[in-house]
N, C-alpha and C positions, 0 to 999 in steps of 0.2 A: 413513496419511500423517501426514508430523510436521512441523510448522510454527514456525520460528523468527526471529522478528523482536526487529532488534535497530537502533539507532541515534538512537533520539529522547532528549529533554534538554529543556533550559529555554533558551529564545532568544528577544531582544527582535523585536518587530516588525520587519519587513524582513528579518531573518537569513534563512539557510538549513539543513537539515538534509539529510543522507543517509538514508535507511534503508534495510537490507537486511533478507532474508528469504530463509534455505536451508528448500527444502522436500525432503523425503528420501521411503522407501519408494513412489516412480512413478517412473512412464519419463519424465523434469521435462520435456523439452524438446516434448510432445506437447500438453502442460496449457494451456488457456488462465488465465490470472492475473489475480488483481486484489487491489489494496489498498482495505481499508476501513477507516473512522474511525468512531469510539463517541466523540460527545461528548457533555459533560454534563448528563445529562436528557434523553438524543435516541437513537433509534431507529441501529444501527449502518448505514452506509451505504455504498455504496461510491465512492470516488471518482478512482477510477482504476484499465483494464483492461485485457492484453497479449496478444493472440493466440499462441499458435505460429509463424505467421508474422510477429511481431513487428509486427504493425498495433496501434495504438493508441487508447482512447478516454477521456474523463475529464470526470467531472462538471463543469457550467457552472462551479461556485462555483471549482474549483482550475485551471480552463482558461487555458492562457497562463501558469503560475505552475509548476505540477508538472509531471515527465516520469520516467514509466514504462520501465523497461528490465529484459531480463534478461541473463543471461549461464547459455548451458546446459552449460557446461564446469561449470563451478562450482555447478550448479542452484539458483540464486538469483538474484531477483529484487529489484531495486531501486526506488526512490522517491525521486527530486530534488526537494528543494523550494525553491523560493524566493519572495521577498516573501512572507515570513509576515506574515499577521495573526491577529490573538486569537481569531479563532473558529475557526480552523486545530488550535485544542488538541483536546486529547482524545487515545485510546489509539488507536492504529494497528494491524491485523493485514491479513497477508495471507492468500487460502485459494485453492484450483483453485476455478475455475468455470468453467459452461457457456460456449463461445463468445460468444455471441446474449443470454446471461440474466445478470441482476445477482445473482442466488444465491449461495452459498458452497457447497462442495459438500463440505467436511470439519466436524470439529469444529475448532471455535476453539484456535489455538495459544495459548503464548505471545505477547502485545502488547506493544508500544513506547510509552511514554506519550511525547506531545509537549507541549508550554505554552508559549505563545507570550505576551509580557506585551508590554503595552502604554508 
């Protein structure tokens, strides 16, 4: 499986960002999803998750701010974000994971760095 995330940048507080992520070698639209965040000095995390059914879940810290989507034509998977704040930075990837579990269940793609400045 090959993981590629792509759309983060440097943006003031409040801004927004897109990111995407084409995942390739699976059947994409069966995968449950999730985006995770490595930020500086901290344990990679995940903070947003997409079933196959397109249900949706997402850490307290980005709740109300970020929204998860895919699109399985295109097999890639998105990340809206908005009302950035500085601790929002850090490197973004996405990976297949179990429905139910916060796990990754690939090796780590290519990441997206984000930086959110105050």
């Amino acid at each position: 499986v090959q993981l590629q995330a792509c759309g983060g940048g440097l943006v003031q507080a409040g801004g927004s960002l897109r990111l995407s992520c084409v995942v390739s070698g699976t059947i994409f639209n069966v995968n449950a999803l999730g985006w995770y965040r490595q930020a500086p000095g901290k344990q990679r995390e995940l903070v947003a998750g997409i079933l196959s059914s397109g249900s949706t879940t997402y850490a307290d810290s980005v709740k109300g701010r970020f929204a998860i989507s895919r699109d399985n034509a295109k097999n890639t998977v998105y990340l809206q974000m908005n009302s950035l704040k500085p601790e929002d930075t850090g490197v973004y990837y996405c990976n297949r994971k179990r429905a139910y579990d916060t796990r990754a269940l690939d090796a780590w793609g290519q990441g997206t760095q984000v930086t959110v400045s105050s």
